[in-house]
Structures are given as structure tokens and as C-alpha cells.
C-alpha positions as CSV (number, residue, x, y, z in Angstrom):
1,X,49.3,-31.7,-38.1
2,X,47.2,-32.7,-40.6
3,X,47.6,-34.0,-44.2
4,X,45.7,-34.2,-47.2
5,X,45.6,-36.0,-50.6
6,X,43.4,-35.8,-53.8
7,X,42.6,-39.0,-54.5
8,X,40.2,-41.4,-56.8
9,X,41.0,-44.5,-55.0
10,X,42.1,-43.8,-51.3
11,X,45.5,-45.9,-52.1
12,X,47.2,-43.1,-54.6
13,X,47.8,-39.5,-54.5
14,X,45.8,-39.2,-58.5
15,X,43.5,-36.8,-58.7
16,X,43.4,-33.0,-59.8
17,X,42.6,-30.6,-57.0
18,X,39.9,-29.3,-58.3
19,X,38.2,-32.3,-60.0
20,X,38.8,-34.9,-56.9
21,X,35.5,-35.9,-55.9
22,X,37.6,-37.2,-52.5
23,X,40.3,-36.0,-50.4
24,X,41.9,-38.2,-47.7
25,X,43.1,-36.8,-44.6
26,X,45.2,-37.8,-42.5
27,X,46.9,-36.7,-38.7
28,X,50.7,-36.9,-38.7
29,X,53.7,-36.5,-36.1
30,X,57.0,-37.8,-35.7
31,X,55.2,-41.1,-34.2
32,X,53.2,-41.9,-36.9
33,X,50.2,-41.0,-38.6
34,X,46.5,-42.1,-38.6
35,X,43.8,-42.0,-41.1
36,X,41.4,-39.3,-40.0
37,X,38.3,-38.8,-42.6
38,X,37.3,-38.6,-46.6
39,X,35.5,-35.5,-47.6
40,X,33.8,-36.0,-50.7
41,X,32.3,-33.9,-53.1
42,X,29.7,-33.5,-56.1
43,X,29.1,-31.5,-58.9
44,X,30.5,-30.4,-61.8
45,X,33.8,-30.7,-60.8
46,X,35.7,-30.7,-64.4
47,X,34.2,-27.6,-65.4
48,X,37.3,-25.1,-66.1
49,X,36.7,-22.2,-65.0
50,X,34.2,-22.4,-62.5
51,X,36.2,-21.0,-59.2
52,X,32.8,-22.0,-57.1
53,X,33.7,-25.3,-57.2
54,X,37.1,-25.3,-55.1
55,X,35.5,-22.9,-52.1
56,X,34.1,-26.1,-50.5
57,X,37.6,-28.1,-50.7
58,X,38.9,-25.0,-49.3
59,X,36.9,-24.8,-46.1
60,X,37.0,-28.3,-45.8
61,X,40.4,-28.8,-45.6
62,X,41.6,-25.5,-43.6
63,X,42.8,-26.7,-40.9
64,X,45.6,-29.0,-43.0
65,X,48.8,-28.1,-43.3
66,X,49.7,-29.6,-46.3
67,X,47.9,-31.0,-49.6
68,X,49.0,-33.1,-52.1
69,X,48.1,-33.3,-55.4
70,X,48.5,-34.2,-59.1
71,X,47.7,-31.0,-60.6
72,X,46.2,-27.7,-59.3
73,X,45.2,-24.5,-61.1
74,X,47.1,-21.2,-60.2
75,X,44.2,-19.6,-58.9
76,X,43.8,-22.7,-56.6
77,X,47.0,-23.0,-55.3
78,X,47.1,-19.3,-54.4
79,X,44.1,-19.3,-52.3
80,X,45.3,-22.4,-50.4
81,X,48.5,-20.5,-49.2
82,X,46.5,-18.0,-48.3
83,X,44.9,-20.0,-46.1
84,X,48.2,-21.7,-44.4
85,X,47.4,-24.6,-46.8
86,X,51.0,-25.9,-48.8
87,X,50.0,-27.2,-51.9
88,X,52.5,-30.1,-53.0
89,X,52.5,-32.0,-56.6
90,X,52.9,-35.7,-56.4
91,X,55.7,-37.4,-58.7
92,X,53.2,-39.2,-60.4
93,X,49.9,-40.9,-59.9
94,X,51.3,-44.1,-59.0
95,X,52.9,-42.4,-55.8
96,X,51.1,-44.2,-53.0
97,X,49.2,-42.0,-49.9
98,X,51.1,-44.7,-47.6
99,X,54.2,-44.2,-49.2
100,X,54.7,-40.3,-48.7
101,X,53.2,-40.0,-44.8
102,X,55.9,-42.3,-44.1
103,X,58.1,-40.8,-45.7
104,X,56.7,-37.8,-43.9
105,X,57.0,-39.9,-40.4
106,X,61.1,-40.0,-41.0
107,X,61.1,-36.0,-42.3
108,X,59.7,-34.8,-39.5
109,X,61.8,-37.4,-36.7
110,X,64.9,-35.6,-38.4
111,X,65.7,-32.1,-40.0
112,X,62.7,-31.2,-42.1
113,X,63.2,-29.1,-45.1
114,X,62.9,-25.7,-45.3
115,X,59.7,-25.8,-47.4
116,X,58.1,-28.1,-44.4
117,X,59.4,-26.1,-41.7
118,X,58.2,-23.4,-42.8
119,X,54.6,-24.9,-43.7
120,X,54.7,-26.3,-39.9
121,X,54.6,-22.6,-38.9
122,X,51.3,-22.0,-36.5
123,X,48.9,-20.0,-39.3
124,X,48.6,-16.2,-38.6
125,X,46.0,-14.4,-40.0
126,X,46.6,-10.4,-40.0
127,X,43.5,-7.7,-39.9
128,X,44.1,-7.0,-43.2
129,X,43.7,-10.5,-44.7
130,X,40.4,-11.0,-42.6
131,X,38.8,-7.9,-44.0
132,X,39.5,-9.1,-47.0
133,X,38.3,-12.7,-46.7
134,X,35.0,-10.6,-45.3
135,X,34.7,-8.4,-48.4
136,X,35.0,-11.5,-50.9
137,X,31.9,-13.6,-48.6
């Protein structure tokens, strides 16, 4: 699966969702992970209010399973489970990217949480949802 972190210096998970200008992500099993690419983004990206500006973190990262971050808006977090996309806080800004996909590693080698298991799920998209993703294009 796939993991990704907000992130202003590719070492620590410490940047806001929807003001990270780059978002690490990583490809993760129960042998290890690997470092797969950095989107980056432009733009206004501190402007509250502006909902345009997270669309292109949310197609960029849709096929992730997980995303951590310091902070994320409501409006944000909702549209990434939506998309099969678990939001998760970081303790603090000093937690390092390293740190938590090992972490992750020994999770997944043993009896994963609830919360992961459950974000592990294969996505399903119903008719419903994709008329609805249609109507909002």
C-alpha cells in the first residue's frame, strides 16, 4: 500500500494538508517500505477558504491508503475518506517520516489496529458515490 506525509523538509511529518507545497509518498508492506515520489505543489496554498486548492492533493494522492499530517481542515479530511484516503495527525512536527513507516513495518508484521485494518480494506466505490463525484466535476 501506499503512504503519504505532508512535509516541508522530506525528513518530518510538519506541514498542514492543505498548505504543504510537498507530500512524500511512500510504498509499504510487512517487508519494508521504499520511497516512491514527491508531488509538489504551487499557489496560494495558505489561503483559508479556498477548497480549489486541495482537489489537486486529492487526485494526486488517491491511490494512498493513508496520509499523515499535522493539521487538516474538516472539509479536507472528509473528502479524503471519501476517497478511501485515512487521514492521520502526527504527534508533533518533530515526528520523523522514517520513524512512523517503521513503525508501520512492525504494525502491519503483527495485529494491526482496527483503524489500519480497516483503512487496508480494498476501496469500493458504489453507483451512487460516482454520480455524485460526476455532478460535482
Amino acid at each position: 500500500m501506499k503512504i503519504a506525509f505532508t512535509t516541508s523538509d522530506r525528513v518530518h511529518i510538519n506541514a498542514h494538508f492543505g498548505w504543504a507545497k510537498m507530500i512524500d509518498v511512500y510504498e509499504i508492506t510487512d517487508e519494508g517500505y521504499h520511497f516512491v515520489e514527491t508531488l509538489t505543489f504551487e499557489g496560494e496554498l495558505k489561503e483559508d477558504g479556498n477548497e480549489d486548492k486541495i482537489t489537486p492533493k486529492l487526485e494526486a494522492i488517491d491511490d494512498c491508503t493513508i496520509i499523515y499530517v499535522t493539521a487538516i481542515g474538516g472539509s479536507a479530511a472528509a473528502r479524503l475518506i471519501k476517497k478511501g484516503v485515512t487521514p492521520v495527525k502526527a504527534r508533533s512536527e518533530e515526528e520523523e517520516i522514517s520513524e512512523v513507516l517503521n513503525k508501520l513495518v512492525k504494525t502491519l508484521k503483527g495485529n494491526p489496529p482496527p483503524w489500519l485494518r480497516k483503512a487496508l480494506q480494498p476501496k469500493t466505490t458504489n453507483f451512487a458515490d460516482e454520480i455524485e463525484d460526476e455532478a460535482t466535476v
